[in-house]
C-alpha positions as CSV (number, residue, x, y, z in Angstrom):
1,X,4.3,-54.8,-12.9
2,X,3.0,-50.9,-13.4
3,X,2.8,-48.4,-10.6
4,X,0.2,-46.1,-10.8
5,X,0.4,-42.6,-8.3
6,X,-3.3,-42.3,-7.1
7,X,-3.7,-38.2,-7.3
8,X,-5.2,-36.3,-4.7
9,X,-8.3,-35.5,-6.8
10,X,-10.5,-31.9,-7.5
11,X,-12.9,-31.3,-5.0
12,X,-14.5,-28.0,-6.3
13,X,-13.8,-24.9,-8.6
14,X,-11.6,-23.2,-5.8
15,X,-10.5,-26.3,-3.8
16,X,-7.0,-26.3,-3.9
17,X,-6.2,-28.9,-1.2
18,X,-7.6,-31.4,1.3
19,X,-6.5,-33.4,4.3
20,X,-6.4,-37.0,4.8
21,X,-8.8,-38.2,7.4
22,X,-8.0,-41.8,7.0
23,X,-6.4,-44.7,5.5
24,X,-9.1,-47.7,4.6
25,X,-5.9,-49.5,2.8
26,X,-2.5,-50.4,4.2
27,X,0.7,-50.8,2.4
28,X,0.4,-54.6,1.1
29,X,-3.5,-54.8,0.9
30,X,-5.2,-55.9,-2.7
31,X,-6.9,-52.8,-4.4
32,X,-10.0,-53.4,-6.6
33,X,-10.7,-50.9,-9.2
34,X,-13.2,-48.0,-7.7
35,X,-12.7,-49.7,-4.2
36,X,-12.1,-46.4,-1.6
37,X,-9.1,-46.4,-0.3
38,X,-9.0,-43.3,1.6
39,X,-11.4,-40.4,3.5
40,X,-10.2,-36.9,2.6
41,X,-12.0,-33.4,3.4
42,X,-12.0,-30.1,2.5
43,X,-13.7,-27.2,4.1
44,X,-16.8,-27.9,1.9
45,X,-17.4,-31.7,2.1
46,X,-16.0,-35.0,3.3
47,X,-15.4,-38.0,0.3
48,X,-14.1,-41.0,-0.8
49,X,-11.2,-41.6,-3.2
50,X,-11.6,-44.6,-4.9
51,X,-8.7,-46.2,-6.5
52,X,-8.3,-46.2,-10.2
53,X,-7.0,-49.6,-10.7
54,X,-6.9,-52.7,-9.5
55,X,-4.0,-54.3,-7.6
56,X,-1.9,-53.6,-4.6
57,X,-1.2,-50.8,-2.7
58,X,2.8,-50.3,-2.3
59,X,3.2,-46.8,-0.9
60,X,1.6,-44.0,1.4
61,X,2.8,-41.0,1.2
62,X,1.3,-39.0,3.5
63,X,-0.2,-39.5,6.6
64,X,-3.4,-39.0,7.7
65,X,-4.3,-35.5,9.3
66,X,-1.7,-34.3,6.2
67,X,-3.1,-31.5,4.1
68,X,-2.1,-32.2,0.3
69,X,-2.5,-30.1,-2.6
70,X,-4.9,-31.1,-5.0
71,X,-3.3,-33.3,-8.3
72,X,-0.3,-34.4,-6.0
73,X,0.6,-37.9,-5.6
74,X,-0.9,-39.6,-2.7
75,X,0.0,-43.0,-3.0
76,X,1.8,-46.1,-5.2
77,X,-0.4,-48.7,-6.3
78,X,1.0,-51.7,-8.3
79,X,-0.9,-53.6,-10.7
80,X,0.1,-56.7,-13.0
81,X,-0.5,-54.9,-16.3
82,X,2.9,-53.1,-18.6
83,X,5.7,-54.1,-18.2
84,X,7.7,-55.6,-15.0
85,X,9.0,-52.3,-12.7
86,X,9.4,-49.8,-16.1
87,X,6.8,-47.1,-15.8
88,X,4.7,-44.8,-13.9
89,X,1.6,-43.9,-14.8
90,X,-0.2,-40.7,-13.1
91,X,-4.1,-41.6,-12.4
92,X,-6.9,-39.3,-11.5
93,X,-9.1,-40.8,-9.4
94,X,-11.4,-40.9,-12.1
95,X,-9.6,-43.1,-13.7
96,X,-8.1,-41.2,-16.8
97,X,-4.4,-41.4,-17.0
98,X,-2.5,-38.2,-17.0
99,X,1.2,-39.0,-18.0
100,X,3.8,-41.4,-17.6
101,X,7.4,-40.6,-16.3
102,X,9.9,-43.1,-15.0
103,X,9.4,-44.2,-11.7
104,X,12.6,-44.2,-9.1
105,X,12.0,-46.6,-6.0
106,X,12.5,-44.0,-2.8
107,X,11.7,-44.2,0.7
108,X,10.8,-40.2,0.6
109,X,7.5,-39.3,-0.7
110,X,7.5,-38.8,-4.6
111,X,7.5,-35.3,-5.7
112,X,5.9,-34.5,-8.9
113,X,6.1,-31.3,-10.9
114,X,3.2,-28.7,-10.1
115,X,1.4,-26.2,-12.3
116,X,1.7,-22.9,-11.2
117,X,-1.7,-22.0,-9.5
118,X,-3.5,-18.2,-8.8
119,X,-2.8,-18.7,-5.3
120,X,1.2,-19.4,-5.7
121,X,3.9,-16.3,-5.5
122,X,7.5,-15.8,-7.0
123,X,8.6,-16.5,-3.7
124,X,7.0,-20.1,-4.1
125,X,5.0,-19.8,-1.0
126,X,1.3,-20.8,-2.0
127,X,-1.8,-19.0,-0.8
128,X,-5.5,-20.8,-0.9
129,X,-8.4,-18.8,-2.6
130,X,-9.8,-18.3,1.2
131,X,-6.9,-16.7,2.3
132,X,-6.2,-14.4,-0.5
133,X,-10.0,-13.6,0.2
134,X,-9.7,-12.8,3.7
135,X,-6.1,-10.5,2.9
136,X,-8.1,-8.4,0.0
137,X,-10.8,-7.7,2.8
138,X,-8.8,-6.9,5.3
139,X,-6.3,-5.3,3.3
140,X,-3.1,-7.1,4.4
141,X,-0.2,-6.2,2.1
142,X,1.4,-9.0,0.5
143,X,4.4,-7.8,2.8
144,X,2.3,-8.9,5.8
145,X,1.1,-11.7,4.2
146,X,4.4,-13.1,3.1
147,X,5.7,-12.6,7.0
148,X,2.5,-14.4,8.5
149,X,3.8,-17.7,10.1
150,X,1.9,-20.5,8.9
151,X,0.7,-23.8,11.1
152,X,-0.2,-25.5,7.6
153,X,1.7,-28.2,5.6
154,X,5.0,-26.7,4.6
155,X,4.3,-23.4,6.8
156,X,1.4,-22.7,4.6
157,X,-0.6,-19.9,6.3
158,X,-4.7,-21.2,6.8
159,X,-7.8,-19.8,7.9
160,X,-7.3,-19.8,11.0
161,X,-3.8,-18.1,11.3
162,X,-4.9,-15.3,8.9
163,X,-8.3,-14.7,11.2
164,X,-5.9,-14.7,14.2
165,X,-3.8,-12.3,12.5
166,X,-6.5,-10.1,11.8
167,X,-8.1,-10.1,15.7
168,X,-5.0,-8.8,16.9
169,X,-3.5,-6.7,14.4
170,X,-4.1,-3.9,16.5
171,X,-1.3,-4.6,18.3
172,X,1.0,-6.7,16.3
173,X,3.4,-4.7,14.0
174,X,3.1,-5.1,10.3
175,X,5.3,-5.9,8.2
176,X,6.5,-3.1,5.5
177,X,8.5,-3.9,2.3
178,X,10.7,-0.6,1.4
179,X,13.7,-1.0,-1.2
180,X,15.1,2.7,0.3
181,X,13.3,3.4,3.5
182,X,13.2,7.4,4.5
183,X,12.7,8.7,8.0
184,X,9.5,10.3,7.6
185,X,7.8,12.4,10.1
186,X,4.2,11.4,10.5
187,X,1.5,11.1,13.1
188,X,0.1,7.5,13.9
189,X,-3.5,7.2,15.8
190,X,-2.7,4.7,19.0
191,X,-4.0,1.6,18.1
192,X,-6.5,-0.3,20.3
193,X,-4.5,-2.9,21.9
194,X,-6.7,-5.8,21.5
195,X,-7.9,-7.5,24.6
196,X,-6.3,-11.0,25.7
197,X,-8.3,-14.1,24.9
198,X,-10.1,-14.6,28.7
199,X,-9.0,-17.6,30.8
200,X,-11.2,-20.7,31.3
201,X,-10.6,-22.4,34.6
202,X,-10.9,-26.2,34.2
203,X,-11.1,-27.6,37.2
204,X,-14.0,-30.0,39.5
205,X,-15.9,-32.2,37.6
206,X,-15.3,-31.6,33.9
207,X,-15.4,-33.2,30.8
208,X,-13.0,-32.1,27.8
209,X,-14.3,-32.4,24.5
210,X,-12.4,-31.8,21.4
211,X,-13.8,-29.9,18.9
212,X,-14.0,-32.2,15.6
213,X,-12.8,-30.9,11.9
214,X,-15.9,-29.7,10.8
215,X,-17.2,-27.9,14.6
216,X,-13.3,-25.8,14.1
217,X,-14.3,-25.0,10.4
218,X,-17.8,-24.0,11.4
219,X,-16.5,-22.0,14.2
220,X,-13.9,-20.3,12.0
221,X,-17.3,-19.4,9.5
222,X,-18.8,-17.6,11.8
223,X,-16.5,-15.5,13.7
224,X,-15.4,-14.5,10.1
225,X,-19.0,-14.2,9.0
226,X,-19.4,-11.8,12.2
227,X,-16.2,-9.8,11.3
228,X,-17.0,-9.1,7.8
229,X,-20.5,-8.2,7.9
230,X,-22.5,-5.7,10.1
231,X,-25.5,-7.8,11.0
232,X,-29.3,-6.4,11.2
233,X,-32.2,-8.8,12.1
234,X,-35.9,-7.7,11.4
235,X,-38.6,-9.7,12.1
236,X,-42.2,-10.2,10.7
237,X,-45.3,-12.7,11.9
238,X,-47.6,-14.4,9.0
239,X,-50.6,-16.1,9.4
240,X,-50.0,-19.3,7.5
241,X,-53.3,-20.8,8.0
242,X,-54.0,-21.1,4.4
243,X,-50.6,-23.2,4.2
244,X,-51.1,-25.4,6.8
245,X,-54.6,-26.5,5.7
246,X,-53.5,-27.0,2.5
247,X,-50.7,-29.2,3.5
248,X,-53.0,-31.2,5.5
249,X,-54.9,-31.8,3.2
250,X,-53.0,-32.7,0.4
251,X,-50.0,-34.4,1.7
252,X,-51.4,-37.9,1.2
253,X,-52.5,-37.1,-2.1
254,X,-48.9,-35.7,-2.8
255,X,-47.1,-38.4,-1.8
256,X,-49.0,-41.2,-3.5
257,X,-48.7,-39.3,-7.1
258,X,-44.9,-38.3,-6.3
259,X,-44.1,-41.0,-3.6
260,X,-42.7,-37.9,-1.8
261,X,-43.3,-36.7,1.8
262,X,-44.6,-32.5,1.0
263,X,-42.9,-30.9,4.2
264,X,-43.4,-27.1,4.6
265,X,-39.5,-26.2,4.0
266,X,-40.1,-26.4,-0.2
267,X,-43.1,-24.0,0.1
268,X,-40.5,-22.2,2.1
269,X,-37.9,-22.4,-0.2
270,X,-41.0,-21.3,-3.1
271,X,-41.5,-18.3,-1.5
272,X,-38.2,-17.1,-0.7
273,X,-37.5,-17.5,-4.5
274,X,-40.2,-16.0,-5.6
275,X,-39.5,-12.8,-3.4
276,X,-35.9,-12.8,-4.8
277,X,-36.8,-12.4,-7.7
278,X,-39.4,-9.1,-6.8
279,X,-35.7,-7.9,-4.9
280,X,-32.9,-8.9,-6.7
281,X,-30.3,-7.1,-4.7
282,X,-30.8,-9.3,-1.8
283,X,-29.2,-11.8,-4.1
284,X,-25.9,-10.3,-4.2
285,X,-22.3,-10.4,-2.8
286,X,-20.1,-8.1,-2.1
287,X,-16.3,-7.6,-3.6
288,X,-14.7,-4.6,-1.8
289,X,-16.5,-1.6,-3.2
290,X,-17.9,-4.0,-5.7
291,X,-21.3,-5.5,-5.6
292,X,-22.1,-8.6,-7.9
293,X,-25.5,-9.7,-8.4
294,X,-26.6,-13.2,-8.7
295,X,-28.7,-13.8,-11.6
296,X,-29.0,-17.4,-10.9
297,X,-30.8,-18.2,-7.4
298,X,-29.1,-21.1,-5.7
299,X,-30.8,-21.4,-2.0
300,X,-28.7,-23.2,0.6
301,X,-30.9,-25.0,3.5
302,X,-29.0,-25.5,6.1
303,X,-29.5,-29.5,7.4
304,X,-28.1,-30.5,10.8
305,X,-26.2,-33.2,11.0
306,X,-26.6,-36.5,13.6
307,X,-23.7,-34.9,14.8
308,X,-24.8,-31.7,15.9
309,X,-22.8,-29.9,13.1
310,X,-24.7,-28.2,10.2
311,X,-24.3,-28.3,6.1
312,X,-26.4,-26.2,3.7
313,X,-26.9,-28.1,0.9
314,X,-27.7,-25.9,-2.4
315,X,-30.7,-26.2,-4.6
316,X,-29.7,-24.3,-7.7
317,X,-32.3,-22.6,-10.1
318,X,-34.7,-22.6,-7.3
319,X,-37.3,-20.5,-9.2
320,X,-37.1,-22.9,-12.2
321,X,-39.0,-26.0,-10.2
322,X,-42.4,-26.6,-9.3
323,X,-43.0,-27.4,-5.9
324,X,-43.0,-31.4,-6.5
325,X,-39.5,-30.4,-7.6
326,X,-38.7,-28.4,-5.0
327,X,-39.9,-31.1,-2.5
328,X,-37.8,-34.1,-4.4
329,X,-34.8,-31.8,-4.4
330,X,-35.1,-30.6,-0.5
331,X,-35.2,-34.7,0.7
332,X,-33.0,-36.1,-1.4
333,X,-30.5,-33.5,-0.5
334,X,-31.3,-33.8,3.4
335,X,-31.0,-37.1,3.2
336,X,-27.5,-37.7,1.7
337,X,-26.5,-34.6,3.9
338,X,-27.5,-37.3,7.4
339,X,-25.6,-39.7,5.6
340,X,-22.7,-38.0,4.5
341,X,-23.2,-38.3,1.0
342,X,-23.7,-34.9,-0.6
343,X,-21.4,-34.1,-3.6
344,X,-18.8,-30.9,-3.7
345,X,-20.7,-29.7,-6.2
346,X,-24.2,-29.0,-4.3
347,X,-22.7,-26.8,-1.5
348,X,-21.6,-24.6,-3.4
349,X,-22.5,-21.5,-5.3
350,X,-25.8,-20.5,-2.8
351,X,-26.8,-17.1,-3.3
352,X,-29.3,-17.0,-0.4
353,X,-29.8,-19.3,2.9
354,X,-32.8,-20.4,4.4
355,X,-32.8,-22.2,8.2
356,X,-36.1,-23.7,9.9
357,X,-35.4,-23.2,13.3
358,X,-38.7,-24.7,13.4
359,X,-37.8,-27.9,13.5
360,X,-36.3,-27.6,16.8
361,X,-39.3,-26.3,18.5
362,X,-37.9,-22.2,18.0
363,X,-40.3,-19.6,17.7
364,X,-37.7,-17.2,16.3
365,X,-33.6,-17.0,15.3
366,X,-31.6,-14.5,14.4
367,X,-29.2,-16.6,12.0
368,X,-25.5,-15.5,11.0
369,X,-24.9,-15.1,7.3
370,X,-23.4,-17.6,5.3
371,X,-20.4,-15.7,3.8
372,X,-20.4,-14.7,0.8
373,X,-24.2,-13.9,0.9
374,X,-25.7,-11.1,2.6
375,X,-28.8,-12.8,4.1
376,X,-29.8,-15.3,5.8
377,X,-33.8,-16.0,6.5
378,X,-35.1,-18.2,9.5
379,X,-38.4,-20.0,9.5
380,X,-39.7,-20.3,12.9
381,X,-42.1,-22.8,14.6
382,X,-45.7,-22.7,13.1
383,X,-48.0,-22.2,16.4
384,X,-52.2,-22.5,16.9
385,X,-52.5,-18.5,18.3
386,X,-55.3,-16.0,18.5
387,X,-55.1,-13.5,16.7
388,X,-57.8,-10.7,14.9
389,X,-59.3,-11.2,11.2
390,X,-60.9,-8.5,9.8
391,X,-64.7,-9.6,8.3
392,X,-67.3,-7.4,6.9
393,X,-69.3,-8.0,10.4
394,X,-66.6,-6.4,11.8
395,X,-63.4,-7.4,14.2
396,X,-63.4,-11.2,15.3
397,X,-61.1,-13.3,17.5
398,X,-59.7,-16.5,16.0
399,X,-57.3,-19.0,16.3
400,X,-54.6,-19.0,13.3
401,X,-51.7,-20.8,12.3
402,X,-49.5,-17.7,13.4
403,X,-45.2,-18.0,12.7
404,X,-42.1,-15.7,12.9
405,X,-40.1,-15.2,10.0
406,X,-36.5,-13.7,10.6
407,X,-34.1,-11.8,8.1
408,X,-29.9,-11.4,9.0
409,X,-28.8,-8.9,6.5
410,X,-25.4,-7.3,5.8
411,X,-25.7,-3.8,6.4
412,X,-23.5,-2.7,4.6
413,X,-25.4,-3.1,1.3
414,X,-28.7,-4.1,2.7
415,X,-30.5,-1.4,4.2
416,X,-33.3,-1.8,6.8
417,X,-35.8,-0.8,3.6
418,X,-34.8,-3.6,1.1
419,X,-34.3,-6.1,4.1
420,X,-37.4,-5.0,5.6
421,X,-39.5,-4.9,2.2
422,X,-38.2,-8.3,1.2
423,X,-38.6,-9.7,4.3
424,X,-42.5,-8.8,4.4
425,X,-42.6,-10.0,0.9
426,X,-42.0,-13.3,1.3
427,X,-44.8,-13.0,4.2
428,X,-46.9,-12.0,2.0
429,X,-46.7,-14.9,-0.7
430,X,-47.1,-17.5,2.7
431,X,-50.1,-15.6,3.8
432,X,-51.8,-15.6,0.6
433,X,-51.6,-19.1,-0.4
434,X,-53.5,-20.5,-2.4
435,X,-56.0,-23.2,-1.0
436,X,-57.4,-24.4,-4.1
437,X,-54.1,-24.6,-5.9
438,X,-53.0,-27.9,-7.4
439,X,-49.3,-28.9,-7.5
């Protein structure tokens, strides 16, 4: 017999850990090779781990709601091949073997020897990318840092506890690192003590609902989103009659040639690319006093869930496809999103969102920005509205396809003349549509 340690695989370029939602395998069951045998998440996406060989699974070693590093030993499956009880053999969950070392029988998990990472100190104590993030931002010393409590695995410090941290840091002393501290005179502004969380009264008839993983991480997102950036909305109406007409017309046509349903959110997503690249420092991020601009533009639609939780899938090189592109891309990726089956890969690396708050009915929204962006746009409902047309006879009355589009920007690198001027730019491409165009 060979045991083989299944590896808690990569997720992503700066996942550095993910937590076990569950077991589909216990200790004794028959493995097949690519069969799942757990659920793990990260704070992008949720995914299988399929095993890497077949035969039987021996050890768990970790339970589920654990958080484990990435490349770290996860479990001990046992298969007939090599030779009876003498090796080890490392496997990626892709299947590629990584080393062999002898393998001591142990009730304790196995500990394997780790790489030092970018987020790891002298001190040992490690630090995911978000974190450090967050510390730079805020400017937290590594002195604070390295006194923060952590409610992670191993008193690792997580989102959460650096965000708490950060609300109340007003009134929470930091900590300073001084070889030869000197009594030195100074005066120190009164800090704002910051105000208690309020109290909720549970009481009559109630129901308590738990927050799931992904509502907390969402929730997290935001308040974050809100901290970092100082958020401006403007707002613009478009006459999308053109659009609409179009649409109708054409959508039959559309999907018998690309067996594709044409919704409006790719001639959305057309236009917004279109616009970015007319104002490319909408499509930018911000690192301290740095700003980085995005010469690739990746636009993340946000999808809800069946759920009621929300996941922006990312279409990259938006302005490279046509809109049949565009409109295979956009309901593939909603699609897998409903059924849980989007990749790492495609939510990451957006450089601008979009949101149709249409689809729910909403005239208007004024969305929160999807961190590390600095805008968000909303799509609102397309409604039948009278409105005044211009003609050569003079001022006339009609009834238009009339919507609201909505821009959150970050203020502190977006001014109201860029977010404005973009914002109206994309109106304009909607508004002039062309009717006759083909696709």
């Amino acid at each position: 017999m060979a045991r083989v340690e299944l590896v808690m695989p990569k997720m992503g370029e700066s996942i550095m850990e993910a937590t076990i939602l569950k077991w589909r395998k216990n200790i004794g069951d028959s493995v097949e090779l690519d069969e799942p045998v757990l659920d793990i998440a990260t704070d992008k996406v949720d995914s299988e781990v399929p095993s890497p060989v077949a035969g039987v699974l021996v050890e768990i070693l970790f339970k589920e709601n654990d958080v484990v590093a990435i490349n770290k030993a996860i479990a001990i499956i046992e298969t007939e091949a090599g030779a009876a009880g003498s090796t080890s053999s490392t496997v990626s969950s892709g299947g590629s073997q990584v080393a062999e070392v002898p393998y001591v029988p142990t009730t304790a998990p196995l500990v394997t020897p780790q790489p030092a990472t970018a987020g790891a100190q002298a001190s040992g104590r490690f630090y995911s990318p978000l974190v450090r993030t967050i510390a730079k931002e805020e400017n937290i010393s590594q002195a604070e840092l390295d006194a923060l409590p952590g409610s992670g695995q191993e008193g690792r410090v997580t989102k959460k506890d650096i965000l708490a941290y950060v609300a109340n840091r007003g009134s929470v002393p930091a900590a300073v690192a001084s070889s030869s501290p000197q009594p030195v005179a100074v005066n120190i502004p009164q800090q704002p003590v910051a105000a208690p969380a309020p109290f909720t009264s549970i009481g009559g008839n109630v129901e308590i609902v738990e927050m799931d993983r992904m509502r907390r991480l969402i929730a997290d997102h935001m308040v974050m989103s809100k901290h970092t950036s100082p958020h401006v909305t403007s707002f613009v109406e478009a006459d999308v009659t053109n659009l609409v007409n179009w649409r109708s017309r054409i959508k039959d046509q559309f999907k018998k040639q690309y067996g594709e349903n044409i919704t409006f959110t790719p001639i959305f997503v057309e236009a917004v690319a279109r616009a970015i690249r007319d104002y490319p420092m909408i499509n930018i991020s911000v690192d301290g006093t740095r700003i980085i601009v995005k010469k690739d533009i990746n636009i993340g639609m946000a999808a809800a869930l069946p759920s009621g939780n929300l996941i922006v899938p990312v279409i990259k090189n938006a302005d490279y496809l046509n809109l049949a592109g565009l409109t295979k891309q956009v309901n593939d990726m909603a699609n897998r999103a409903r059924s849980n089956q989007l990749k790492p890969d495609e939510i990451q690396g957006g450089t601008f969102t979009l949101t149709n708050v249409g689809t729910f009915g909403n005239v208007m929204g004024t969305p929160i920005i999807n961190q590390p962006q600095v805008a968000i746009m909303a799509m609102g409902a397309i409604r039948k509205k009278p409105a005044v047309l211009e003609t050569e006879y003079g001022d006339v009355i009609a009834v238009r396809q009339m919507m609201y589009l909505s821009l959150s920007y970050d203020h502190r690198v977006v001014d109201g003349s860029l977010g404005g001027s973009f914002l109206r730019r994309v109106a304009d491409y909607l508004e002039q549509f062309d009717p006759n165009r083909t696709f």
